[in-house]
N, C-alpha and C positions, 0 to 999 in steps of 0.2 A: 504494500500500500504506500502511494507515495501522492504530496500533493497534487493539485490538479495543472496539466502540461501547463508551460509559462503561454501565456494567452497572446504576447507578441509571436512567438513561432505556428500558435494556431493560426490565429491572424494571416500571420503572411502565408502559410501552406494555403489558405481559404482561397485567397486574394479578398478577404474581408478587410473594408474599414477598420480603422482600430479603435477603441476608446479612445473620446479626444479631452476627457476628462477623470478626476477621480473618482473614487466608485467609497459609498457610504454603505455603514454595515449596520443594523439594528437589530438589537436585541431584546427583544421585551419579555422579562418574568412578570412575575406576579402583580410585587410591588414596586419595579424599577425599570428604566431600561439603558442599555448599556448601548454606548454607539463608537464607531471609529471611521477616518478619514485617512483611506493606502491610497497611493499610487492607483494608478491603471494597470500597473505589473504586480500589482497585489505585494510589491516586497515587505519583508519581514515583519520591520520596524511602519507603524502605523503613521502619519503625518501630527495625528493626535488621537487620542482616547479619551471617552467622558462616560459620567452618566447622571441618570437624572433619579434619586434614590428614594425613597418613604412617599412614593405615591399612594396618596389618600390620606396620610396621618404631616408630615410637615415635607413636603419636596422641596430637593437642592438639587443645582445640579455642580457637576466639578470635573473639570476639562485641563487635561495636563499635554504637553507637545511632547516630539518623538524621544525627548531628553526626560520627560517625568517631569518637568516643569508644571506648574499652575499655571496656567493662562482665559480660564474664565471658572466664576463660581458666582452661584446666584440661587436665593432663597422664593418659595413662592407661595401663596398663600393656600391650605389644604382644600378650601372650599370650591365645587367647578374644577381642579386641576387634574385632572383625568390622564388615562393613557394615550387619548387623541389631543390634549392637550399639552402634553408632554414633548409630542413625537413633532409639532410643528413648534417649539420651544426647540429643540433640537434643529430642527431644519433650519431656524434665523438662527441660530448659534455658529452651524456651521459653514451658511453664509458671509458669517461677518468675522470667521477664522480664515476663510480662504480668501477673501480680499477682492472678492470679483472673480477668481475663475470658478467654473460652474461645474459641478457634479454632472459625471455622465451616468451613473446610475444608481440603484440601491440594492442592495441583497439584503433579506433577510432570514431569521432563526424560526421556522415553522415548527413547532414539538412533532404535530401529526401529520402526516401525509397517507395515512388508511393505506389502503390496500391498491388505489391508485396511482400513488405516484412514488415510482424509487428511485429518483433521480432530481437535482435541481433543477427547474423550471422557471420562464418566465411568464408574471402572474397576467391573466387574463379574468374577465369579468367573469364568467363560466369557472372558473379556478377558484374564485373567491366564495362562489357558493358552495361549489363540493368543500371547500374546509371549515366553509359555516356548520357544515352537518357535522363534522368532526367535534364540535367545541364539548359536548357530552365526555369524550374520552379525553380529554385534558384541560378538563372545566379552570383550574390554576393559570395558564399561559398559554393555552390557544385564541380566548376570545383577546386577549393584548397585543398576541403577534396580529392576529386580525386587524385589531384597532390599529394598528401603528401602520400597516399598510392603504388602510384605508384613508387616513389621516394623510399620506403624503400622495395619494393619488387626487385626494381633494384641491390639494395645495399646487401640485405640479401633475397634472393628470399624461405629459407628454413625456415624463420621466420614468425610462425604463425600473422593474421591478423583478427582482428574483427573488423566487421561495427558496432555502435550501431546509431540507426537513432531518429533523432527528431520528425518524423512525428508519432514513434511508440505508443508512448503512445496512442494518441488520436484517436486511433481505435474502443477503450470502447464505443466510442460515437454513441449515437442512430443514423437510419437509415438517420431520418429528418433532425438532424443538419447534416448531414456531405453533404445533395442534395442542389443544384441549383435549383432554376426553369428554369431548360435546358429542352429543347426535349427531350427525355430518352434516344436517339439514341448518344446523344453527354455523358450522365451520363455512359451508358455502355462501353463508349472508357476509361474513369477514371477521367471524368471533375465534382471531387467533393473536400469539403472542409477536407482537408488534417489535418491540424493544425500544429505548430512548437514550439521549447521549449521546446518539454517531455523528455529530459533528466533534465533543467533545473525542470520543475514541479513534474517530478518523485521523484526528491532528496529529494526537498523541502516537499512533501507531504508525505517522510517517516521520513522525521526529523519533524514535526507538529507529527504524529501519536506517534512519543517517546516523545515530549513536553504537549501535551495533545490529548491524545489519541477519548474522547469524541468529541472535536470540530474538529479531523482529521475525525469524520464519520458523522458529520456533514455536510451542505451547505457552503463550502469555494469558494470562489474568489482568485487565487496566480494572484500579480500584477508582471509579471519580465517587469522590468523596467532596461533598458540600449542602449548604440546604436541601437539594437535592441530592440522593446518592443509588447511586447502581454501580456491576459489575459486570464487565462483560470479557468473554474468553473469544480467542483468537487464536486460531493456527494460519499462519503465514500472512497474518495482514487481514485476514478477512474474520467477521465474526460468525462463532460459531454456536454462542450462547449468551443468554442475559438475563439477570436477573430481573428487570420486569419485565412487563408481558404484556395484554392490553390497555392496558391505561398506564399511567407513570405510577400510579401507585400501589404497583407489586414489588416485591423484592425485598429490599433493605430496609429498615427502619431508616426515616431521614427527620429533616426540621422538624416539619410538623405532619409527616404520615407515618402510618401506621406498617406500611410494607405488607409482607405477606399475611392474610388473614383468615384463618379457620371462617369459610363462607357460611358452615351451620352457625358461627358466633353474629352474623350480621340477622339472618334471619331470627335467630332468640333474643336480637338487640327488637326487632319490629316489633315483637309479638309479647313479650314482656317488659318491653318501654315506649312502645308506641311510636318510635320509629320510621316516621318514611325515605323516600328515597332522597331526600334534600337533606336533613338530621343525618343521614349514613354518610352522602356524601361531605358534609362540611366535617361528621367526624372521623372519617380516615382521610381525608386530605387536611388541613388545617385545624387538627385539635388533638392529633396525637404525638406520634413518635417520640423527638427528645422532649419536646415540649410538654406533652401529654404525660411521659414520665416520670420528668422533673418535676412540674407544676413549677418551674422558675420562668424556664427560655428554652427556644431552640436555637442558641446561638452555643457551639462549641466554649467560644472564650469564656462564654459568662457561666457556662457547668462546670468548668475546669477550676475555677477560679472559685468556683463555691465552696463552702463548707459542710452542706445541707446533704446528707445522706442519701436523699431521692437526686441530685446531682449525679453522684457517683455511680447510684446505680443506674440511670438513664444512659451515662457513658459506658457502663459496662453493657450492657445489655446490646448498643449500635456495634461496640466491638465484638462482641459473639455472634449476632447476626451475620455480620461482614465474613468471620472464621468458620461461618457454617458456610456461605453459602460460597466462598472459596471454596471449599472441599467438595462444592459440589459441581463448580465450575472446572476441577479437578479432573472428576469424572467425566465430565462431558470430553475432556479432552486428551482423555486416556492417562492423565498425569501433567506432570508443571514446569516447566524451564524457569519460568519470570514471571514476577508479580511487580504491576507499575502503580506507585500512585499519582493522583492530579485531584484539581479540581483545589477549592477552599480547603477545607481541613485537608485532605490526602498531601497536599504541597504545603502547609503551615503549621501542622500537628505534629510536631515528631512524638509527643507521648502516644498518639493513635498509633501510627506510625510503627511505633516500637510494640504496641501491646498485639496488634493484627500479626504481627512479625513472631511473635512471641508464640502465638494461636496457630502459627503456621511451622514450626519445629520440627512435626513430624513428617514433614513434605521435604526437607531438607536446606529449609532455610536459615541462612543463619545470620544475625545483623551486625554491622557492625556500630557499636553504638556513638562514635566518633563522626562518623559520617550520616548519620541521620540526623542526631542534634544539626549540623552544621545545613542539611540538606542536600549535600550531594547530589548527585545524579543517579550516581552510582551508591547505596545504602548498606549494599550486603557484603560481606566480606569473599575474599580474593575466593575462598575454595569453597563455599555457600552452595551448592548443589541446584539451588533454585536462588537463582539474582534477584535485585530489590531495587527499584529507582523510581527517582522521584522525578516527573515531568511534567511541566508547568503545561498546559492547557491553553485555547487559544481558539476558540470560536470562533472568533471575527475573522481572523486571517484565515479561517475555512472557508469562510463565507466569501469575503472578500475575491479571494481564487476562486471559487465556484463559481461567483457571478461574472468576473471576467469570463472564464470558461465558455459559459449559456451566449453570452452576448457576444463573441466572436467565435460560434460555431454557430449561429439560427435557431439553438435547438428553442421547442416552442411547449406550452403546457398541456399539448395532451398526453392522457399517459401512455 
């Protein structure tokens, strides 16, 4: 797996135009959205990165150049300031960074793409409604990626737009892991295991194949670990299994969901608490996981830092998920070369870090504890049987290449 070809050499093999502009990247979670301004060559280093954070409770936004510098911050008032509000607060922000040159287009971070579409796409009217249907299965951050496309097609309706979706990667995956055992009649409507992340795991899995190319064709485990968290296995680059399935909220215990869930405990949640499907949903998406555990935060630093007993065991408990379902990613892959992490916690937590490390001993990993306090890259020690690294994560610059990609090859949104 390697990024997507440099988009000047597509270009000229085409005899296509090139971008004659920079290409903007959006990101919209739940409560925030993250954006950046590359190049047309999509290189590395971003021209700038921002984002616009605590939408709905106090929004800022905070914009640093390709040095990490500050160069815009601005507070705004919670009332009316929405995610469509947001995303054209972004658009004059990034007009008035670039000085007059004009954005040639946008990409953005789609969670769902169903069962239509496994590849990036440029967004058409028709495209917008089929991921309408989707917002059910990623109620958190589908209706915001929504908004925020909808939001700069309002503003600049002549300006190119590309989806790139999370669920595309993990299409690779064999027939088995992606089925239920449903009736068949419910699998052929599209009730199978999706996965999410793959931009996250796509980035990460072509930065392992430049760092060592041998263990990226390897049996790898990427751990992305953050408000959100999943696991996903990989042999040679491509995935082969994940921890969730069809919604984002299967798998891992994260911020605030629940992960994987005994489905007879939802039904005896209706039927003995009255329960419907709006109560089930706000409590496995947003009232469980570390939050739900803790009763403090779903915020890592602020469990760690606690002294509160249900702290600890909220932390324990994401770490033995993680070591189970390692060992299960294990299997799916006959056994383990490498385990990567990224994401928030997986790249800032070296006590996670160490305690998942620790949980994995009998695979044959071994840490070195030098190198993980410090971060490394490299985490596990020389003769470690199963390797350990840490790798910073990059969504944008997926994005960013993908949408150069789409827009100097023609490719168009059907699926």
């Amino acid at each position: 797996m390697s990024l997507p070809d440099d988009p000047a050499d597509v270009t000229a093999a085409r005899g296509l135009a090139p971008l004659n502009g920079p290409i903007a990247v959006v990101n919209a979670g739940s409560s925030s959205i993250k954006f950046a301004v590359y190049e047309a060559l999509c290189r590395e280093t971003p021209l700038f990165r921002g984002q616009i954070e605590s939408i709905g409770l106090a929004p800022r936004l905070a914009v640093a150049n390709s040095g990490g510098e500050p160069v815009a911050e601005q507070s705004f008032p919670a009332e009316g300031f929405d995610h469509r509000a947001a995303t054209r607060q972004i658009l004059l922000t990034i007009v008035a960074l670039l000085h007059g040159t004009k954005v040639s287009a946008v990409g953005h971070r789609v969670v769902h793409g169903g069962a239509e579409y496994a590849a990036p796409v440029r967004i058409d009217p028709d495209m917008l409604t089929a991921l309408g249907r989707l917002v059910r299965l990623a109620p958190l951050h589908q209706p915001q990626n929504l908004a925020a496309i909808e939001a700069i097609a309002e503003a600049a309706p002549h300006l190119p737009q590309v989806a790139c979706f999370d669920t595309a990667f993990h299409r690779s995956q064999p027939p088995l892991a992606q089925l239920f055992a449903l009736p068949r009649r419910f699998t052929a409507s599209g009730l199978r295991r999706y996965g999410f992340h793959g931009l996250s795991y796509e980035y990460v899995s072509s930065r392992l194949a430049e760092l060592a190319p041998d263990v990226a064709r390897a049996r790898v485990v990427i751990a992305h670990l953050g408000n959100g968290a999943s696991l996903c296995a990989l042999r040679d680059g491509r995935s082969v299994a994940s921890t969730m399935g069809f919604t984002a909220a299967d798998g891992l215990m994260m911020g605030t969901r629940c992960g994987t869930i005994d489905p007879g405990l939802l039904v005896y949640l209706m039927d003995e608490y009255g329960m419907d499907a709006r109560n089930l949903e706000d409590l496995i998406y947003r009232q469980s996981g570390l939050l739900g555990v803790s009763g403090i935060s779903s915020d890592m630093r602020t469990l760690r830092a606690s002294p509160d007993p249900s702290a600890a065991e909220a932390i324990a408990l994401f770490v033995y998920r993680i070591v189970r379902e390692i060992a299960s990613l294990a299997g799916a892959l006959g056994g383990l070369d490498a385990l990567v992490f990224t994401a928030g916690i997986g790249e800032n937590d070296a006590a996670t870090r160490a305690e998942v490390a620790a949980g994995c001993r009998w695979l044959g990993l071994a840490l070195d504890d030098a190198r993980n306090e410090s971060a490394a890259t490299r985490i596990s020690t020389e003769d470690s049987a199963v390797s350990a690294w840490v790798i910073p994560t990059d969504e944008e610059r997926m994005i960013a290449c993908h949408t150069a990609s789409v827009l100097t090859s023609g490719i168009v949104s059907s699926p």
